[in-house]
DRENDO-1510 file (C-alpha; in Angstrom, 1 decimal, always signed):
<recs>
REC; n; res; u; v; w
REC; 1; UNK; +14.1; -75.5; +23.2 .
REC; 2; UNK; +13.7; -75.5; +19.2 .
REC; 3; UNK; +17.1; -75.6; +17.2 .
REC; 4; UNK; +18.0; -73.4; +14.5 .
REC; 5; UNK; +17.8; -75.0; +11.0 .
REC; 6; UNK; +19.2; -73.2; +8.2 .
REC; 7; UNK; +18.1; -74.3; +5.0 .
REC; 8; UNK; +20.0; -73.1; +2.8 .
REC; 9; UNK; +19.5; -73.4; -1.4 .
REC; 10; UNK; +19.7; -71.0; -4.6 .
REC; 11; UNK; +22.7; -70.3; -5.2 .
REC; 12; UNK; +25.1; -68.8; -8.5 .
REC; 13; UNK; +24.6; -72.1; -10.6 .
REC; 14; UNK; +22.3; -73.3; -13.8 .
REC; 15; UNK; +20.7; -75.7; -11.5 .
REC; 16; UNK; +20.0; -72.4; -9.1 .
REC; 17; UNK; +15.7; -72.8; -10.0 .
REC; 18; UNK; +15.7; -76.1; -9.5 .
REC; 19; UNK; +17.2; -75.8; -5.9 .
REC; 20; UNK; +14.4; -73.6; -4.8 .
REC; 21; UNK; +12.2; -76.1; -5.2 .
REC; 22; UNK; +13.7; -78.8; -4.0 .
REC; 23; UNK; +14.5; -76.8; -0.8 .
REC; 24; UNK; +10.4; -75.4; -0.4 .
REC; 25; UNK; +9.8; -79.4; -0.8 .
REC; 26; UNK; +12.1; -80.2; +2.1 .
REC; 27; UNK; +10.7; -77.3; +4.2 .
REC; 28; UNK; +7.3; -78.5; +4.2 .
REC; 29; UNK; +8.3; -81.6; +5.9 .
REC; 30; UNK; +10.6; -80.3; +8.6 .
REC; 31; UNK; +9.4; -80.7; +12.5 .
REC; 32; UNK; +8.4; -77.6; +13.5 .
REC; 33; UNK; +8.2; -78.9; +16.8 .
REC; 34; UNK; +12.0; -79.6; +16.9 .
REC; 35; UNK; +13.0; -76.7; +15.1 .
REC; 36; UNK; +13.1; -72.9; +14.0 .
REC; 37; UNK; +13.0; -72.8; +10.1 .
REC; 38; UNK; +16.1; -69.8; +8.8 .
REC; 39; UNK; +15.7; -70.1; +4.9 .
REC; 40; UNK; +18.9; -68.8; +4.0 .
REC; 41; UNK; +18.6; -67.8; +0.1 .
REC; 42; UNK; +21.8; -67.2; -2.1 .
REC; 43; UNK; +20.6; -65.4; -5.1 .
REC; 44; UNK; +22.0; -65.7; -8.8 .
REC; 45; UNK; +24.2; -62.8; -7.8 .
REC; 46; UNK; +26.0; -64.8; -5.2 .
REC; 47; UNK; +23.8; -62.7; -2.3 .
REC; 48; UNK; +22.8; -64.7; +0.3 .
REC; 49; UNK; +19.2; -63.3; +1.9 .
REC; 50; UNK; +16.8; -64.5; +4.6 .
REC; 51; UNK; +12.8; -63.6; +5.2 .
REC; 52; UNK; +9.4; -65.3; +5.6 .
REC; 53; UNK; +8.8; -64.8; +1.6 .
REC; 54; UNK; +11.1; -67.5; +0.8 .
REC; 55; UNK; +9.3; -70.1; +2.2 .
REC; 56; UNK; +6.5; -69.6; -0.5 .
REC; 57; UNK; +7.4; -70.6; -4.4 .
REC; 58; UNK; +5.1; -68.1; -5.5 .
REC; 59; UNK; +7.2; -65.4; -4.5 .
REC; 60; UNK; +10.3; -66.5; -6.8 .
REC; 61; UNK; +8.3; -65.3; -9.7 .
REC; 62; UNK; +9.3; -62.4; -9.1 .
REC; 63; UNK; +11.5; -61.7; -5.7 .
REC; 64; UNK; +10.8; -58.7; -4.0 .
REC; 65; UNK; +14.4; -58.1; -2.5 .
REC; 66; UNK; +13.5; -55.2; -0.9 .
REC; 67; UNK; +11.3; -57.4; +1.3 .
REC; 68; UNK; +14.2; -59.7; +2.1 .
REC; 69; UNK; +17.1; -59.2; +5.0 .
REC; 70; UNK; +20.8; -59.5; +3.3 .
REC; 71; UNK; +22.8; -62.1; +5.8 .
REC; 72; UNK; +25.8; -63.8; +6.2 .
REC; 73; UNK; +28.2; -66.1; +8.1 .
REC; 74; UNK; +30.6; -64.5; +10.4 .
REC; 75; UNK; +33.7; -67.5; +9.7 .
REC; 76; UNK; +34.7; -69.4; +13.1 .
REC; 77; UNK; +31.6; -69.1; +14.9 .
REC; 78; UNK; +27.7; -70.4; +14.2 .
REC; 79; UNK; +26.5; -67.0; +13.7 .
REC; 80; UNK; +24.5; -65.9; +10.7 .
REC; 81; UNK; +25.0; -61.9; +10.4 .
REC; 82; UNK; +22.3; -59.1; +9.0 .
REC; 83; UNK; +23.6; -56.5; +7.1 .
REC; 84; UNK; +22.1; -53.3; +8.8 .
REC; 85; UNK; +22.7; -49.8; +8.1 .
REC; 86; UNK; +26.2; -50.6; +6.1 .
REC; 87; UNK; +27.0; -53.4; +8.5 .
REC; 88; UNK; +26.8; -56.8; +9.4 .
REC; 89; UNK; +25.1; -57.6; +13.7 .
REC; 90; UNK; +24.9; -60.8; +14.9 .
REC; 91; UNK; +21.1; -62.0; +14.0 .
REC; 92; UNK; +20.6; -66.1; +15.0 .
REC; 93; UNK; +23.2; -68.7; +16.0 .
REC; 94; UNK; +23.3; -71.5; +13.7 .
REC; 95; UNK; +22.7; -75.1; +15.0 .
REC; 96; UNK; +22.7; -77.4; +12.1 .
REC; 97; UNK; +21.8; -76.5; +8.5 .
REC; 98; UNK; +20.1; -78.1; +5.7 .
REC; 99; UNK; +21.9; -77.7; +2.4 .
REC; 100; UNK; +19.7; -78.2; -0.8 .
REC; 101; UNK; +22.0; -76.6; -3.3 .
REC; 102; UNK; +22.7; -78.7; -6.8 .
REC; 103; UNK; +25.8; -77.9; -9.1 .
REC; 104; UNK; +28.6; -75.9; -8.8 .
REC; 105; UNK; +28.9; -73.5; -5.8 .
REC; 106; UNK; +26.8; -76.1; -3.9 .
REC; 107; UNK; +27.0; -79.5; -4.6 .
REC; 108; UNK; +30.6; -79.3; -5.4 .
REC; 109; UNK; +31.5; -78.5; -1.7 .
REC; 110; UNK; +32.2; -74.9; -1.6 .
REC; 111; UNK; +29.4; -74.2; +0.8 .
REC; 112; UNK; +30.1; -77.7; +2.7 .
REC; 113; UNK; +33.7; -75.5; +2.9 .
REC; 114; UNK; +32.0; -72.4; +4.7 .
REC; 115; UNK; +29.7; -74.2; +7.0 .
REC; 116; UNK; +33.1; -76.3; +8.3 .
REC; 117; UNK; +34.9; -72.8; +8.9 .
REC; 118; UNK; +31.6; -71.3; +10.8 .
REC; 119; UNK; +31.9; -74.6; +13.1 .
REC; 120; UNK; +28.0; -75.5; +11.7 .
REC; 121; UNK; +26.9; -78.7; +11.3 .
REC; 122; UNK; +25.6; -79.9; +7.5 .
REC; 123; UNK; +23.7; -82.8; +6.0 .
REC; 124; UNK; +25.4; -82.9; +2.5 .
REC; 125; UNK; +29.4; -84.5; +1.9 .
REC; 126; UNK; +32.4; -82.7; +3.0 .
REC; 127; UNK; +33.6; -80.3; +0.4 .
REC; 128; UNK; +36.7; -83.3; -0.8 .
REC; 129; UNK; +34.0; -85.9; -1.4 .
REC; 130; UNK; +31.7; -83.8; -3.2 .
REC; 131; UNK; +34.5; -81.9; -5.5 .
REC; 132; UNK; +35.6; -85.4; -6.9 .
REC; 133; UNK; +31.8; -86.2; -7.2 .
REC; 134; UNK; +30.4; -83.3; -9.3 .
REC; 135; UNK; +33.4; -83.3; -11.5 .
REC; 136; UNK; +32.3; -86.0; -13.9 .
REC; 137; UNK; +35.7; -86.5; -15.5 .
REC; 138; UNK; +37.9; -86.6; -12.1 .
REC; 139; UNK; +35.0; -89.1; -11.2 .
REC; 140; UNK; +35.9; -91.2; -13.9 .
REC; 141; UNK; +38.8; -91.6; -13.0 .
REC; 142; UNK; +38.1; -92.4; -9.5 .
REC; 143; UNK; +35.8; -95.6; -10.6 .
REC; 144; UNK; +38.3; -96.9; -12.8 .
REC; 145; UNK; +40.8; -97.2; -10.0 .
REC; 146; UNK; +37.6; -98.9; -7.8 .
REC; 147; UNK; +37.4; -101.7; -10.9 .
REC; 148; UNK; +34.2; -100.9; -11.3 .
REC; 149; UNK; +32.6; -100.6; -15.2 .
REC; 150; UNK; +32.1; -97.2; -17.0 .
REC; 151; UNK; +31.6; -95.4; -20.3 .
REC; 152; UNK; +34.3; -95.4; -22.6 .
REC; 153; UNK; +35.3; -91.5; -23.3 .
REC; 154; UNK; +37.9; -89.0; -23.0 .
REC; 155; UNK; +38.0; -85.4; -21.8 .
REC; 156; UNK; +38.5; -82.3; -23.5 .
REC; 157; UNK; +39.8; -78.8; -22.1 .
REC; 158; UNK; +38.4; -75.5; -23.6 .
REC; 159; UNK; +42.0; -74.4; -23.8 .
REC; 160; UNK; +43.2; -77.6; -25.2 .
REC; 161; UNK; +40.3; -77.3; -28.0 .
REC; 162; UNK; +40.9; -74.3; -29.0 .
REC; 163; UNK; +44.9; -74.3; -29.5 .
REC; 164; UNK; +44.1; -77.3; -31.4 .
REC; 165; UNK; +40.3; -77.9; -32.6 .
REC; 166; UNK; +41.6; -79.8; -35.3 .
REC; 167; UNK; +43.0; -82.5; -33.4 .
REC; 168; UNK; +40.3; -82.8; -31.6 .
REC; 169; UNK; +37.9; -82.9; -34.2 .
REC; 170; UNK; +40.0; -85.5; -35.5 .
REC; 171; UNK; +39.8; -87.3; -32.2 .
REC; 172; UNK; +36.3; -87.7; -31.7 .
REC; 173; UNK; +35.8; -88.9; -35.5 .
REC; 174; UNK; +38.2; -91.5; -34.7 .
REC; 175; UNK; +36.6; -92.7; -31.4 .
REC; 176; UNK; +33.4; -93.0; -32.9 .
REC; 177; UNK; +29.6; -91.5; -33.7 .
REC; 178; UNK; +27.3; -90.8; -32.1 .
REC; 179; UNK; +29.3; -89.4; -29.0 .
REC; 180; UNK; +27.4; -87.5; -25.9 .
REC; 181; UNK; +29.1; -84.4; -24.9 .
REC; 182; UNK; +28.7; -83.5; -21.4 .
REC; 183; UNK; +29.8; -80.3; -19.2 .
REC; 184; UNK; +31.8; -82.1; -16.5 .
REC; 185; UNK; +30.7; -80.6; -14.0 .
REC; 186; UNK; +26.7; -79.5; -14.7 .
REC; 187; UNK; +24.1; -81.8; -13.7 .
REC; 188; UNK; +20.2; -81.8; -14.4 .
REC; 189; UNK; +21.5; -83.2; -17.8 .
REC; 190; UNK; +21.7; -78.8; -18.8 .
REC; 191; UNK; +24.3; -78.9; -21.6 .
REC; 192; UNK; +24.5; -82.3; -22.6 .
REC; 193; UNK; +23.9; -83.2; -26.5 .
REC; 194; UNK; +24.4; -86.0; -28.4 .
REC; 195; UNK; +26.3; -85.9; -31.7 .
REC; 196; UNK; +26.0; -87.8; -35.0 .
REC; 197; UNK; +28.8; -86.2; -36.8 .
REC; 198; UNK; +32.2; -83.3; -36.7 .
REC; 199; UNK; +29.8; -80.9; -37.3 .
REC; 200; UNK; +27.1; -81.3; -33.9 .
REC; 201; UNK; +30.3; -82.6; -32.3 .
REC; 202; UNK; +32.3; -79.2; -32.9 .
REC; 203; UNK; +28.5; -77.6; -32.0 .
REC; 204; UNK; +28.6; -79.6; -28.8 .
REC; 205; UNK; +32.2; -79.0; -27.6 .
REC; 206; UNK; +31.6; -75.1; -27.7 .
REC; 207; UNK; +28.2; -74.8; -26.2 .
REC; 208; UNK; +29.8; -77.4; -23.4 .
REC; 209; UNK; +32.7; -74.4; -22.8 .
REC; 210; UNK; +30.5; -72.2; -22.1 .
REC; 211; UNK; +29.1; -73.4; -18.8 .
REC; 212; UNK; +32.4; -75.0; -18.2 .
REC; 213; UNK; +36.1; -75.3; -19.4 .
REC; 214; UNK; +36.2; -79.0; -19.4 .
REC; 215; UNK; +34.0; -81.5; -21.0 .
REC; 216; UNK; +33.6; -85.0; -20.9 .
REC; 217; UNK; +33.1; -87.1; -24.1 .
REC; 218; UNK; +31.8; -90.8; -24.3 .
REC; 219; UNK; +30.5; -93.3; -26.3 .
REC; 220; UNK; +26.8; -92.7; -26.8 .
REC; 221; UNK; +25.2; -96.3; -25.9 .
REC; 222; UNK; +21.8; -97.2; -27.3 .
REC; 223; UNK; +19.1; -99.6; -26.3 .
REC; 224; UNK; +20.4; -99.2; -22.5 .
REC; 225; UNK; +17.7; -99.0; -19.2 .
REC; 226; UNK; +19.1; -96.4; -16.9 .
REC; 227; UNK; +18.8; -97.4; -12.9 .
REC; 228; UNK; +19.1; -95.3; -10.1 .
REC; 229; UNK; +19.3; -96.2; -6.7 .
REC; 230; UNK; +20.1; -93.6; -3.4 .
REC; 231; UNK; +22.0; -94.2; -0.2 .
REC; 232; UNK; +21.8; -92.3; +3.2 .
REC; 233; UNK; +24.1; -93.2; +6.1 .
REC; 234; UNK; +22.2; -93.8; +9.7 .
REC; 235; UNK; +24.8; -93.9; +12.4 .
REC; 236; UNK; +27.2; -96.7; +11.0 .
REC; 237; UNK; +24.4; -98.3; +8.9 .
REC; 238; UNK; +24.1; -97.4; +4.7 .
REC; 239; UNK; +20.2; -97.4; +4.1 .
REC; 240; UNK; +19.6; -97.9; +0.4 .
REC; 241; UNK; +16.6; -97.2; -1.2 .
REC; 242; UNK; +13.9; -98.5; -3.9 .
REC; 243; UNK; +15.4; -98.6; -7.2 .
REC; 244; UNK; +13.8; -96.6; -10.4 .
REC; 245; UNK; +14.4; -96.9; -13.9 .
REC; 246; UNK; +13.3; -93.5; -15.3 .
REC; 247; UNK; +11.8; -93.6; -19.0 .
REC; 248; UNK; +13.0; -90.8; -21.1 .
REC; 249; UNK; +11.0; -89.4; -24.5 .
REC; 250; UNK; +13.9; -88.8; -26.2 .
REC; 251; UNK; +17.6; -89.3; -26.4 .
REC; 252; UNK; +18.7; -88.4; -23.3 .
REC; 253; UNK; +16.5; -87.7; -20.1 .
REC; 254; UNK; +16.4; -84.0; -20.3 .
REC; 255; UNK; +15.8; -81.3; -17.8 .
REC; 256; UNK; +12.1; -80.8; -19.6 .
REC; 257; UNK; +11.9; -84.6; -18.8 .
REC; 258; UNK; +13.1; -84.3; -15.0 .
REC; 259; UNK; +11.6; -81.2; -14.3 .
REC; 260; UNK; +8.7; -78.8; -16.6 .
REC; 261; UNK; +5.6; -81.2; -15.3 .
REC; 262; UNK; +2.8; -81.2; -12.7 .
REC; 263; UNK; +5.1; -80.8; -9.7 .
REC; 264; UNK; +8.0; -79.1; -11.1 .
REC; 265; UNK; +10.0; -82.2; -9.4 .
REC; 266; UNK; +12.0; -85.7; -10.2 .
REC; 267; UNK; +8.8; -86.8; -8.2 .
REC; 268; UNK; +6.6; -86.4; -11.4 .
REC; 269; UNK; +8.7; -88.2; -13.8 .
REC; 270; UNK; +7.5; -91.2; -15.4 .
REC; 271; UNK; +9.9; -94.0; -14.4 .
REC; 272; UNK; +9.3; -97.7; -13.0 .
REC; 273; UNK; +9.1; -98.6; -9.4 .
REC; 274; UNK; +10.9; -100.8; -8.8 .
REC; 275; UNK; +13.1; -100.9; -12.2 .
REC; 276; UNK; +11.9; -104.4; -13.6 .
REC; 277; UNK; +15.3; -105.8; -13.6 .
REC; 278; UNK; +17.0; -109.1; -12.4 .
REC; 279; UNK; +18.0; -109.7; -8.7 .
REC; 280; UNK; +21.3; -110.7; -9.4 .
REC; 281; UNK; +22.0; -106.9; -11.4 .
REC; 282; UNK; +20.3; -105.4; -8.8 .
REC; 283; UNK; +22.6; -106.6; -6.1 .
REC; 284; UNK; +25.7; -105.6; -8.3 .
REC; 285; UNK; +24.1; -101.8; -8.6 .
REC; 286; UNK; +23.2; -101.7; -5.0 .
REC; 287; UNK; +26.4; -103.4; -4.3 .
REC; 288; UNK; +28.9; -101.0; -6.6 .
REC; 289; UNK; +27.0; -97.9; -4.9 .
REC; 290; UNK; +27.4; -99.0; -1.4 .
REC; 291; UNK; +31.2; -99.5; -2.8 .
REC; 292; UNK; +31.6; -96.0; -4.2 .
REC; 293; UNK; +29.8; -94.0; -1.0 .
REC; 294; UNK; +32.0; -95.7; +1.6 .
REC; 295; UNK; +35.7; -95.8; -0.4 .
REC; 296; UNK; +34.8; -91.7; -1.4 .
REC; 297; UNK; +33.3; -91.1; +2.6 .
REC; 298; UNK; +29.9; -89.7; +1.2 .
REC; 299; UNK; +27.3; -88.5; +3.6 .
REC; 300; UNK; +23.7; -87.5; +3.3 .
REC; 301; UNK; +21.4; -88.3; +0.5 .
REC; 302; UNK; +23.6; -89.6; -2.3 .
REC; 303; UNK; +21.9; -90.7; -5.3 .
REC; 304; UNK; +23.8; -93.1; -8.4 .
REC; 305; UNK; +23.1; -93.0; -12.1 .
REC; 306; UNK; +23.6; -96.3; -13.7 .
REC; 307; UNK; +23.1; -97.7; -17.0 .
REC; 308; UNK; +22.1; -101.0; -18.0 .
REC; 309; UNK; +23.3; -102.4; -21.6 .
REC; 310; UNK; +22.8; -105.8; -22.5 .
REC; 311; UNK; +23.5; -107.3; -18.9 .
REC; 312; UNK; +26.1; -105.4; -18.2 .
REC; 313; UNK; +26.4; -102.4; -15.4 .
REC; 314; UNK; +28.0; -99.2; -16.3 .
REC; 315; UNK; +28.3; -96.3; -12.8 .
REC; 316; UNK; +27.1; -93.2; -15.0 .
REC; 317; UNK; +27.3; -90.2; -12.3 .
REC; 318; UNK; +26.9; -89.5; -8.7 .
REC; 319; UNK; +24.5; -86.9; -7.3 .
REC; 320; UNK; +25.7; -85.6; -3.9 .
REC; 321; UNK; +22.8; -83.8; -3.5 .
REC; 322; UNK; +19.8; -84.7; -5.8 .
REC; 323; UNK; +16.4; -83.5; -7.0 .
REC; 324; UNK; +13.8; -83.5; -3.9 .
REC; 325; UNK; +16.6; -85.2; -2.0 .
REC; 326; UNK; +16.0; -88.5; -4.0 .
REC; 327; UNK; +13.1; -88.8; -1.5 .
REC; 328; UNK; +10.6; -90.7; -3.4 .
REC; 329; UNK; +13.4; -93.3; -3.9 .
REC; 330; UNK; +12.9; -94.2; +0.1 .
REC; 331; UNK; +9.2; -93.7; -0.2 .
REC; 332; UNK; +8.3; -97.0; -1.2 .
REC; 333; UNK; +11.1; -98.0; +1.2 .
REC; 334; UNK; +9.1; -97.0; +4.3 .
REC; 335; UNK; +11.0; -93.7; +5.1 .
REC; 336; UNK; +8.8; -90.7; +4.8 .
REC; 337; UNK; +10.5; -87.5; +3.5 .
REC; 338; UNK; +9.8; -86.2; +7.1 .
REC; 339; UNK; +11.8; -89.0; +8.5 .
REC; 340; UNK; +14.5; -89.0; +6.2 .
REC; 341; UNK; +14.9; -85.2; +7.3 .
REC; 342; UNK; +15.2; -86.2; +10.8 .
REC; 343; UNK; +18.1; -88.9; +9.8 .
REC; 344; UNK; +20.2; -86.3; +7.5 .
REC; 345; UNK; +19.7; -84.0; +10.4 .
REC; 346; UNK; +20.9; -86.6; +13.2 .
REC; 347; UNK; +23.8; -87.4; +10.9 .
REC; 348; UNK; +24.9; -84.4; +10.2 .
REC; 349; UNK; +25.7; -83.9; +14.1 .
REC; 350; UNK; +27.2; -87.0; +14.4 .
REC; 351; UNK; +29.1; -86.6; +11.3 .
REC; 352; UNK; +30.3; -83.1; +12.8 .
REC; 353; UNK; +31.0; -84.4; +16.5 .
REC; 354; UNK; +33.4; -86.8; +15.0 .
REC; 355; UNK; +35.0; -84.3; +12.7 .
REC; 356; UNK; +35.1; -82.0; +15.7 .
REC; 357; UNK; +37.3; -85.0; +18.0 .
REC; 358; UNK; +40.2; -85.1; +15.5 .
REC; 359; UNK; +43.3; -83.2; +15.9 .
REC; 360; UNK; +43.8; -80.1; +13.3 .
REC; 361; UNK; +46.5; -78.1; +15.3 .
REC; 362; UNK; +50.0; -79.0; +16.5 .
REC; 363; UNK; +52.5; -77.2; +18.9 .
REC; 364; UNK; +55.6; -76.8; +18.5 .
REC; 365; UNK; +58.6; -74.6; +19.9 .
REC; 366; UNK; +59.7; -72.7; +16.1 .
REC; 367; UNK; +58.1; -69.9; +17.4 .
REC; 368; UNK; +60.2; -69.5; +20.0 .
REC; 369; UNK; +63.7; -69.9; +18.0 .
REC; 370; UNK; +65.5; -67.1; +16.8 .
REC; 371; UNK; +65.8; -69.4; +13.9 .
REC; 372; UNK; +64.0; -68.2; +10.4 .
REC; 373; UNK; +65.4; -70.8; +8.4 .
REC; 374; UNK; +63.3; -72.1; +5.4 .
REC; 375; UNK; +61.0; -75.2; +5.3 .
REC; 376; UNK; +63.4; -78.2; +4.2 .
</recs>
């Protein structure tokens, strides 16, 4: 009997386009044999739909919504709802689900959070892993308690800036141009700018706050390689893929870079494979990423941004979910994408059957005293 996938992508986040097409990607290459495909699409409004016109990209031009049945999760059991007639009936039961979401409201763990309450099993991180991951400056913080190398910078709050944007100003002339501003917690590089002076860096804090209210500021390296490498976990066994050094054409490697080309994908972007780099810095990358997924308990497709200056290896960011599931990374490695869709998918049970064996309740006998004294 065919399980029920739910595949699940969109959502209210900048990266929200870019998530439809990694999840169509995925779909292509899912067993059909082994299972029933449930695309479960949250729109920009933060409405989650279903329907056999989101399996097509075509369609996204220009959703028909009228063709598309409005669903959601019923919390504590695997049931995805329909709304019908002003209400919600039970429509299919849920047996694992495939989340392709990037950014906030995905990739930051809040669905990861849902799917645990509905009792569904999920092939991303658990919603604590991935909220340290997506928040660039938290994660900074992380890797400098790990020992491990990264970009000198600071963090600025939107409230903080502007109760004193002189100071801060003043701040980032005395740490240095050119800085790089980055929205801490956007990815597909949307927001981020690089700043020669006060004047693009006071340009640069406010068009960061208004995707988030914190940003991250670092020194803005030149002459660097940047290396990425992905890890997904098979049973007790990390598998890490084929690493790329992806060429940019200009400062930064933009979201025109990663993904307006031939495929709409990171599939299309020029980048070296493998990155022509020495053995010995490739087993520090490999080895600081294997480092990072296990101390943080990552799971699924995890993909790490490095950069390479003058010999020496800096961790950049962490993608908890990345572009086409990093899946050309594994390509060269021997893993098809349709194979590594059957390992997130076995994972993803296993990873829940353990969750599922630990002890969450307690029992006790307060109920039963008269007692309604305060917590001490």
């Amino acid at each position: 009997m065919k399980e029920n996938l739910a595949v699940i992508f969109g959502g209210v986040s900048v990266e929200h386009d870019v998530s439809i097409i990694s999840a169509l990607q995925a779909i292509n290459y899912i067993d059909t044999n082994y299972y029933n495909i449930i695309p479960v699409y949250i729109s920009k409004s933060g409405l989650w739909y279903t329907g056999k016109e989101l399996l097509n990209l075509n369609n996204f031009k220009s959703l028909d919504f009228s063709k598309l049945e409005q669903v959601s999760f019923g919390l504590g059991d695997r049931i995805l709802y329909k709304r019908c007639i002003g209400q919600y009936i039970k429509y299919k039961k849920i047996d694992v689900a495939l989340v392709v979401m990037h950014g906030i409201n995905g990739e930051d763990g809040k669905v990861a959070s849902i799917l645990d309450m509905c009792k569904v099993p999920y092939t991303s991180s658990d919603y604590i892993s991935s909220s340290v991951c997506i928040d660039k400056s938290i994660f900074k913080s992380i890797v400098k308690g790990l020992k491990v190398s990264n970009i000198k910078g600071f963090t600025v709050i939107d409230s903080e800036y502007y109760a004193n944007t002189k100071n801060i100003l003043n701040k980032g002339k005395k740490f240095g141009f050119p800085l790089i501003v980055k929205p801490s917690t956007l990815g597909s590089s949307i927001g981020i700018k690089v700043c020669e002076n006060i004047d693009e860096f006071k340009v640069a804090l406010e068009s960061g706050f208004e995707f988030c209210s914190k940003v991250l500021v670092e020194e803005f390296l030149t002459d660097i390689k940047e290396i990425n490498v992905a890890i997904i976990r098979d049973d007790d066994n990390l598998i890490v893929s084929e690493l790329e050094q992806p060429i940019k054409n200009n400062k930064i490697l933009s979201f025109e870079n990663k993904y307006i080309n031939d495929s709409n994908s990171m599939e299309s972007v020029s980048r070296v494979i493998p990155a022509e780099i020495d053995e010995e810095i490739k087993n520090k990358i490999v080895d600081i990423a294997r480092l990072i997924y296990t101390t943080l308990n990552l799971s699924g497709v995890v993909r790490f941004d490095f950069i390479l200056k003058d010999e020496r290896v800096y961790i950049n960011e962490v993608n908890t979910i990345p572009g086409s599931l990093a899946y050309y990374l594994f390509k060269p490695k021997g893993i098809p994408y349709g194979q590594l869709i059957n390992i997130l998918i076995k994972n993803a049970y296993k990873m829940y059957d353990k969750n599922s064996s630990k002890t969450y309740t307690f029992s006790s006998s307060i109920l039963l005293s008269n007692n309604l004294g305060v917590k001490k």
